[in-house]
Backbone as CSV, one residue per row, in Angstrom:
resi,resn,N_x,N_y,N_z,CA_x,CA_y,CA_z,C_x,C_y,C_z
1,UNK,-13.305,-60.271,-11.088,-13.536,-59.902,-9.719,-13.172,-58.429,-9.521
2,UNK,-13.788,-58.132,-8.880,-13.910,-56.263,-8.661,-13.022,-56.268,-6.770
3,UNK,-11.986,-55.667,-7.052,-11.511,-55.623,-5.936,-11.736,-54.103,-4.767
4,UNK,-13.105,-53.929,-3.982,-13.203,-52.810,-3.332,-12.416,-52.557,-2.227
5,UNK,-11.994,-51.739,-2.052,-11.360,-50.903,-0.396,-12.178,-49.823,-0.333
6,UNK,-12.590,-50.154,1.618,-13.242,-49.370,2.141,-12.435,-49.115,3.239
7,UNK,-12.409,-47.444,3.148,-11.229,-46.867,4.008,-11.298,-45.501,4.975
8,UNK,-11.016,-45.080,5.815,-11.207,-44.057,6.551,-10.520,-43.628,7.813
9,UNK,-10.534,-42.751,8.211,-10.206,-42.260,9.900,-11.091,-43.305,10.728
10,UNK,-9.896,-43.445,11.804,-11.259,-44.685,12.864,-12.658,-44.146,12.843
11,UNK,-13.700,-45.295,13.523,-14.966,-45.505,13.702,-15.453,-44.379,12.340
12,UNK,-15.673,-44.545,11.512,-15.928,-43.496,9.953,-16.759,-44.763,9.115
13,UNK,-17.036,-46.174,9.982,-18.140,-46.893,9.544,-17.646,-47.593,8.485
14,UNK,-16.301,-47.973,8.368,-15.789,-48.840,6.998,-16.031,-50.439,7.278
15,UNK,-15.950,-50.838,8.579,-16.050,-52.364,8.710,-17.508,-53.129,8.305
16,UNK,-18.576,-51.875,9.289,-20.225,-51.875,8.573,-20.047,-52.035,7.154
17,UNK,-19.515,-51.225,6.669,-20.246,-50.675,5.540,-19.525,-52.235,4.535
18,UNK,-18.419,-52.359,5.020,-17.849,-53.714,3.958,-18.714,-55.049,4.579
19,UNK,-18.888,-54.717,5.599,-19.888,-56.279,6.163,-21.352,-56.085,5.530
20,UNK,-21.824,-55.258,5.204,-23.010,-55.249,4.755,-23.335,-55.183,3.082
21,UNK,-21.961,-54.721,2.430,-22.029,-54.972,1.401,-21.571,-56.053,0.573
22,UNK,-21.142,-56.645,1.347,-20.142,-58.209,1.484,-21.977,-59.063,1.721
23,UNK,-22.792,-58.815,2.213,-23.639,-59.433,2.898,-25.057,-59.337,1.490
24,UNK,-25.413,-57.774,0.952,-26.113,-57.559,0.031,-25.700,-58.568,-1.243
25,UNK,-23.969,-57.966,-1.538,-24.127,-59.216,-2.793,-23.254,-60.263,-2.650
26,UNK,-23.492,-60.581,-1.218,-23.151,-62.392,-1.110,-21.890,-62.901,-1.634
27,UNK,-21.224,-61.761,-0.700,-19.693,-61.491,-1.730,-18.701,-62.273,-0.429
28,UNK,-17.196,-61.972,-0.608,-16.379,-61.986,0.732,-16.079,-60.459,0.952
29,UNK,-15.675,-60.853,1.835,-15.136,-59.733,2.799,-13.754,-59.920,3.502
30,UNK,-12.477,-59.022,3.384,-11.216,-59.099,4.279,-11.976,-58.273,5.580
31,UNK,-11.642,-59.154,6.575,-11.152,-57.939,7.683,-10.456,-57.079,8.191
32,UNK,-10.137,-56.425,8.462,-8.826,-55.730,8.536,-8.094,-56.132,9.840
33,UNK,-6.778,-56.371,9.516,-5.709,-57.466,9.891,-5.650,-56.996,11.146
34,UNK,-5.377,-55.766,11.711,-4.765,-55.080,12.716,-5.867,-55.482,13.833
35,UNK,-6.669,-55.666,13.583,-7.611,-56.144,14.738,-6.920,-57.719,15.392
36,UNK,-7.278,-58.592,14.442,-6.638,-59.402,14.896,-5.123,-59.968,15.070
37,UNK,-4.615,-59.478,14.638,-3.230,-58.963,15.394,-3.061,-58.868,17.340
38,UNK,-3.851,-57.382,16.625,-4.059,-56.678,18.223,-4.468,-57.179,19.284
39,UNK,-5.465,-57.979,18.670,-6.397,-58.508,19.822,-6.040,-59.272,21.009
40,UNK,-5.941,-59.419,21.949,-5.440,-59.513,23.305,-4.399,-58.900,23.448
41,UNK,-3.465,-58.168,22.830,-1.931,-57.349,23.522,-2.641,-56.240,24.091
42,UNK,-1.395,-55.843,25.239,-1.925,-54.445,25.617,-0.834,-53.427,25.222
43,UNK,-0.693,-53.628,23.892,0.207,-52.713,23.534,0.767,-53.100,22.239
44,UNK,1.600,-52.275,21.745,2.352,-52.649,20.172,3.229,-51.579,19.835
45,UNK,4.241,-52.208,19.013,5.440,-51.075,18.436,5.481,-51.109,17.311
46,UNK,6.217,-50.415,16.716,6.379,-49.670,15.621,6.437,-50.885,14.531
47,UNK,7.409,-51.759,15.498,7.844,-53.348,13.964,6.608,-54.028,14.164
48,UNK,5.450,-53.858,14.896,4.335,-54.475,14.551,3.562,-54.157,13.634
49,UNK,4.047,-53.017,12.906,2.839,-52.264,12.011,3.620,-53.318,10.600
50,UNK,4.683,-53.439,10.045,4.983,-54.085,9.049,4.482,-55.600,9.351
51,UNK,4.461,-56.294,10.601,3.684,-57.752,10.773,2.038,-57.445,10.146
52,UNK,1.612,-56.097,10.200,0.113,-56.369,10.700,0.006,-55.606,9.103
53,UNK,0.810,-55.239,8.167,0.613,-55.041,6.825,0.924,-56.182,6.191
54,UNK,1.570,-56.893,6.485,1.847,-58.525,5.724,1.088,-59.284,5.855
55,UNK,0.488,-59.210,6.807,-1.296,-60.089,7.401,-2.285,-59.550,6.471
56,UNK,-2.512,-58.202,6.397,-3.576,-57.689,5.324,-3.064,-58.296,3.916
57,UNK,-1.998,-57.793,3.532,-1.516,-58.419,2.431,-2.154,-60.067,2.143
58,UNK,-1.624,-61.005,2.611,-1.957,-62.372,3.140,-3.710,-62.443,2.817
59,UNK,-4.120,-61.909,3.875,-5.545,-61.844,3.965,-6.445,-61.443,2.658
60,UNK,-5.973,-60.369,2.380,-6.591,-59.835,0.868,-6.511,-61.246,-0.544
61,UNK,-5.404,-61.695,-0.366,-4.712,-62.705,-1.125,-5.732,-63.994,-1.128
62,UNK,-5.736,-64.169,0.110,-6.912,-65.128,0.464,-8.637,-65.140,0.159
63,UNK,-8.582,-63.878,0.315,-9.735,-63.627,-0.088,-10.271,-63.432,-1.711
64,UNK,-9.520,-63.051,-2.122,-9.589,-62.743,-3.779,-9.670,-64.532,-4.132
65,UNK,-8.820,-65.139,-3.858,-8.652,-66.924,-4.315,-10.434,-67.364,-3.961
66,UNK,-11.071,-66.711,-3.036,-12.238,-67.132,-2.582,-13.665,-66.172,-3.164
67,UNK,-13.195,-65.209,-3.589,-13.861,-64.232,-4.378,-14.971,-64.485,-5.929
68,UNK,-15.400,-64.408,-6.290,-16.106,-64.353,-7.597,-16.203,-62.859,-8.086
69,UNK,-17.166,-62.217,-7.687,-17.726,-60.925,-8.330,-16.740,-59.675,-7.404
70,UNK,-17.040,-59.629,-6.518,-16.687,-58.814,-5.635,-16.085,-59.200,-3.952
71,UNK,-14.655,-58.391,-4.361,-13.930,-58.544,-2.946,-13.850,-57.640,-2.001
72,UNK,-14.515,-57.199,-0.911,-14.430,-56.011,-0.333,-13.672,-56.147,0.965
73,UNK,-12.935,-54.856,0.710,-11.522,-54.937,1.908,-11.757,-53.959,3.024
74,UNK,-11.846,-54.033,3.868,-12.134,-53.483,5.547,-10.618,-52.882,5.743
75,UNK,-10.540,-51.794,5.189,-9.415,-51.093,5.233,-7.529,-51.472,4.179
76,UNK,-7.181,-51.251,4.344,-6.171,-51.365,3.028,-4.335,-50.937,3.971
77,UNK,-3.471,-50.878,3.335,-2.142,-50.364,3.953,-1.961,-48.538,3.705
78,UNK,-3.000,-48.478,3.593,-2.764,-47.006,3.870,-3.158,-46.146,5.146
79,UNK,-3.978,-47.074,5.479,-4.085,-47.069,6.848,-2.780,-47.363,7.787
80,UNK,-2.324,-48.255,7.787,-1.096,-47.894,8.298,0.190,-47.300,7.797
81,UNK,0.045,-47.105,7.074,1.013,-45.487,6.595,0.661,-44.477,7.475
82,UNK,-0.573,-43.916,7.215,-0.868,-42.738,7.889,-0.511,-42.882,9.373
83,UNK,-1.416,-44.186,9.876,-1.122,-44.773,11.663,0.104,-44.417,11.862
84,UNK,1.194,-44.988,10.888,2.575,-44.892,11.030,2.991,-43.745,11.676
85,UNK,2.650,-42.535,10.541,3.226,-40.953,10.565,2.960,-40.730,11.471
86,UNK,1.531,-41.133,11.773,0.944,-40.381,13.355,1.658,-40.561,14.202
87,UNK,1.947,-41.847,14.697,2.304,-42.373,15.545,3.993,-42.464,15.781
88,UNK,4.597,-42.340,14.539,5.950,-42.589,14.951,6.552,-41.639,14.174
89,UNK,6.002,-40.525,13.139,6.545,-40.062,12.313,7.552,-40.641,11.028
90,UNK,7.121,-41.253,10.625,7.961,-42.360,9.551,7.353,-43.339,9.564
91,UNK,7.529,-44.132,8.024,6.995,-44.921,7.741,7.783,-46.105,7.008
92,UNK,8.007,-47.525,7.259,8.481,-48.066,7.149,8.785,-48.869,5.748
93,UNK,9.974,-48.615,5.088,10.040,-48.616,3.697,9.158,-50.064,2.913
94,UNK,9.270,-50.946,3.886,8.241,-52.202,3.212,7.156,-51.934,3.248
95,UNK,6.561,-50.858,4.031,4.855,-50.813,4.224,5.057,-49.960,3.216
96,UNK,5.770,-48.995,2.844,5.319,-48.105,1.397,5.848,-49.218,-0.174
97,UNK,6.516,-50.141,-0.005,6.403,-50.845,-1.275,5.397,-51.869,-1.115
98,UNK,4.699,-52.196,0.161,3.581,-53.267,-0.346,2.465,-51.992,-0.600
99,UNK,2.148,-50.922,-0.160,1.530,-50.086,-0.582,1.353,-49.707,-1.987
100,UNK,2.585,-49.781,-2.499,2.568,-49.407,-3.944,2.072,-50.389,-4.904
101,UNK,2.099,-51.692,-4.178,1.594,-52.786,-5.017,0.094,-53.228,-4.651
102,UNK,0.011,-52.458,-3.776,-1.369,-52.971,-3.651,-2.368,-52.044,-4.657
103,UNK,-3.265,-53.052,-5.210,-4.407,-52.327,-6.062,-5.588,-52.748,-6.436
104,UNK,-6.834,-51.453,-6.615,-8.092,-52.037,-6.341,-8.657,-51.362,-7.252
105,UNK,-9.836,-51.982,-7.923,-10.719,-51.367,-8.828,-11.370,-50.233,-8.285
106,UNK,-12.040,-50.227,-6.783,-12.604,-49.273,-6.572,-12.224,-48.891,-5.074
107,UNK,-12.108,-47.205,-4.658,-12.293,-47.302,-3.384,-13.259,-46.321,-2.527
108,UNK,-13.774,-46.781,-1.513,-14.490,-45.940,-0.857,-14.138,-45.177,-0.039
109,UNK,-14.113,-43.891,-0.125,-13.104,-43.477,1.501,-14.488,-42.805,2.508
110,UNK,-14.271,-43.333,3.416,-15.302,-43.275,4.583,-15.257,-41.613,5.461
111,UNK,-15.838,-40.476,4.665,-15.956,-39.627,5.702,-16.720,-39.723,7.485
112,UNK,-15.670,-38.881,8.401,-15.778,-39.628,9.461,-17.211,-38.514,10.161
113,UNK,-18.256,-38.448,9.480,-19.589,-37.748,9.593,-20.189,-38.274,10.282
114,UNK,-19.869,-39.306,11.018,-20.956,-40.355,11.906,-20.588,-40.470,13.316
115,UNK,-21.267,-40.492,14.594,-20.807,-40.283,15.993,-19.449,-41.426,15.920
116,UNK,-18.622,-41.130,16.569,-17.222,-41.951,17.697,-18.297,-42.607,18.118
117,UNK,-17.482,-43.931,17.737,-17.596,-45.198,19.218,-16.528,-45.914,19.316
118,UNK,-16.475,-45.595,20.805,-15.561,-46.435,21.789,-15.176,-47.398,20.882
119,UNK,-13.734,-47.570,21.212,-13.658,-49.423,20.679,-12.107,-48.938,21.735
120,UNK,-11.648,-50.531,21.897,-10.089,-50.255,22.859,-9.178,-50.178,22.319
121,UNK,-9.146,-50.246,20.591,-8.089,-50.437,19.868,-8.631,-48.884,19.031
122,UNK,-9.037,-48.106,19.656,-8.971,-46.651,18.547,-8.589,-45.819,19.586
123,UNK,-7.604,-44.998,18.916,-6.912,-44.173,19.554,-7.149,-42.582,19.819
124,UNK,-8.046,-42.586,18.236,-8.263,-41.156,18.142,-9.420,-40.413,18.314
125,UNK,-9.969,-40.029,19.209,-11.509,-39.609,18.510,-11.497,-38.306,18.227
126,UNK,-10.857,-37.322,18.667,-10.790,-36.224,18.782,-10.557,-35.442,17.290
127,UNK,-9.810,-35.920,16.204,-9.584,-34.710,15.069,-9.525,-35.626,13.815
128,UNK,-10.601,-36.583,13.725,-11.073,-37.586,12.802,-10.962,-36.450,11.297
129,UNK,-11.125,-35.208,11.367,-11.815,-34.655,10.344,-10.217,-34.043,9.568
130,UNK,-9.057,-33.808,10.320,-7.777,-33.991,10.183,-7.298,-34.761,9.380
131,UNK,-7.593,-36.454,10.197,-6.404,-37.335,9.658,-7.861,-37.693,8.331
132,UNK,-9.085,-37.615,8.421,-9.549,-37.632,6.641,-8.599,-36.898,5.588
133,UNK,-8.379,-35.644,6.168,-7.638,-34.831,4.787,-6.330,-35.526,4.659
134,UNK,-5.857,-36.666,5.514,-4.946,-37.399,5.569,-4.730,-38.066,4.714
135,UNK,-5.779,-38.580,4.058,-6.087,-39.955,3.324,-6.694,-39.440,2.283
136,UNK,-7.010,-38.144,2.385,-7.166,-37.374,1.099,-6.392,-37.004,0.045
137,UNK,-5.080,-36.851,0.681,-3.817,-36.160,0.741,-3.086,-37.904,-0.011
138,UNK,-3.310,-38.595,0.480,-2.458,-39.891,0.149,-3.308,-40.322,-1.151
139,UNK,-4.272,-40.380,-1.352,-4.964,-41.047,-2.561,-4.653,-39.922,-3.494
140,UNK,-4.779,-38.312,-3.624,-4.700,-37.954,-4.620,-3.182,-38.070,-5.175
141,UNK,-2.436,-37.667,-3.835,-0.704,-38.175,-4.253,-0.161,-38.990,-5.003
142,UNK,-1.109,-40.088,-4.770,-0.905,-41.714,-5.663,-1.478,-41.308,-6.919
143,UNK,-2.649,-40.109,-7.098,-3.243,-40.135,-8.319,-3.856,-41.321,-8.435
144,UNK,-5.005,-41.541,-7.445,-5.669,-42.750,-7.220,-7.291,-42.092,-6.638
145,UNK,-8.230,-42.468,-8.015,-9.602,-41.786,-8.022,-10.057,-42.727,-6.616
146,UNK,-10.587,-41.772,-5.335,-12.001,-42.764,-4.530,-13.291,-42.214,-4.911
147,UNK,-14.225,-42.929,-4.076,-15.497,-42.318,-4.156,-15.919,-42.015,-2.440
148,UNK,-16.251,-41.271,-1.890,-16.761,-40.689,-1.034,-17.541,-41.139,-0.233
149,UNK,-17.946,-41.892,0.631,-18.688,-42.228,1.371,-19.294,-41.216,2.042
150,UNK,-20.491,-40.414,2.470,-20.535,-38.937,3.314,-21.876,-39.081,3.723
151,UNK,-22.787,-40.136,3.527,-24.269,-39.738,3.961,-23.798,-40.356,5.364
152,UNK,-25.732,-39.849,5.842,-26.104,-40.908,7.033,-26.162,-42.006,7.205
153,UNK,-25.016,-42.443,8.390,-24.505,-43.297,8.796,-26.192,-44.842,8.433
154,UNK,-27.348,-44.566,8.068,-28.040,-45.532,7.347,-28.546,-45.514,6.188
155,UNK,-27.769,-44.420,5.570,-27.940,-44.273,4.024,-26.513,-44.510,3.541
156,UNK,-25.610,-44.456,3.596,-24.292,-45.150,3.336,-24.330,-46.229,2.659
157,UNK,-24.508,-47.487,3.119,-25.110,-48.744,2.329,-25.985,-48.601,1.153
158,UNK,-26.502,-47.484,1.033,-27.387,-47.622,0.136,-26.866,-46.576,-0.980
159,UNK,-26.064,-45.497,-0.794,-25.343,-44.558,-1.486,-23.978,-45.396,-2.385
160,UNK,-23.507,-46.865,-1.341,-22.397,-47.456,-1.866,-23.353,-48.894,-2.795
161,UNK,-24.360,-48.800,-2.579,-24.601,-49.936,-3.612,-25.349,-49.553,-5.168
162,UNK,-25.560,-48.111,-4.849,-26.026,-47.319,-5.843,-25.005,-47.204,-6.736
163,UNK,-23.666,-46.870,-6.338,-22.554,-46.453,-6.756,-21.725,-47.565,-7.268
164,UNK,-22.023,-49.471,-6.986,-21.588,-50.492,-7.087,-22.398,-50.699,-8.645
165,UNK,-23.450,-50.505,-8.646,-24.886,-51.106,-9.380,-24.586,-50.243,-10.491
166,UNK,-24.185,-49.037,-10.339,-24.281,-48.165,-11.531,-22.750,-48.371,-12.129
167,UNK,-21.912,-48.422,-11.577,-20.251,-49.059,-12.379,-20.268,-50.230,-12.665
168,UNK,-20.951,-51.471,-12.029,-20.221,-52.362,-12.682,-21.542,-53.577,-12.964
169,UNK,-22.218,-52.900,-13.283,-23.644,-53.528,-14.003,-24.056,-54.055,-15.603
């Protein structure tokens, strides 16, 4: 089983892009936890970000047991690392050791080249192109190769299955 993460600055098209490639090769798909977490609070703190990395954790877990060829993950705990810094400046020592254990054959990182959309749970729209070098900054740190996601927002799918087809064919 080929374990993918697809990852990025909000709305940067990672949930598409794992639902549709989850959908091409009839694969699973994690969602990413923090949604449903979130979903109905009007609000959250800081000790919610380690609940809502133990859920991904969990979730990924689940999904791999249900997996064959390919597992594709709708964001990863590095996402909330970064959320973290942003948001609280520090990052909470369990979210950087499940971080360290988490690992994937391949990842996509989602440049955020494609219009903002609204959603009630994104916070940022304004300097998407910032917190990318964010996650730029964290994968090479780890010394952890991605691959780029950067076309048009309807060539994407087709740039990531090119890139699926030609590695692991």
């Amino acid at each position: 089983m080929i374990k993918v993460l697809i990852t990025g600055p909000e709305s940067s098209g990672k949930s598409v892009l794992a639902e549709q490639l989850a959908k091409h090769y009839n694969s699973v798909m994690v969602e990413e936890y923090a949604r449903t977490y979130l979903e109905g609070k009007t609000g959250y703190q800081e000790s919610d970000l380690s609940q809502i990395a133990l859920g991904q954790v969990r979730a990924e877990e689940e999904g791999r047991q249900k997996s064959s060829r390919f597992l594709f993950c709708d964001t990863g705990l590095e996402v909330i690392k970064i959320w973290s810094i942003e948001k609280y400046k520090r990052v909470d020592p369990i979210i950087l050791e499940m971080l360290d254990q988490a690992k994937y054959d391949l990842i996509f990182l989602c440049k955020p080249n494609i219009p903002w959309q609204p959603d009630p749970l994104r916070e940022n729209p304004i300097d998407r192109d910032r917190l990318f070098s964010l996650y730029v900054d964290h994968f090479e740190s780890a010394n952890l190769k991605v691959h780029i996601i950067d076309a048009s927002i309807d060539l994407r799918v087709k740039q990531a299955i090119a890139y699926l087809d030609s590695s692991y064919n």
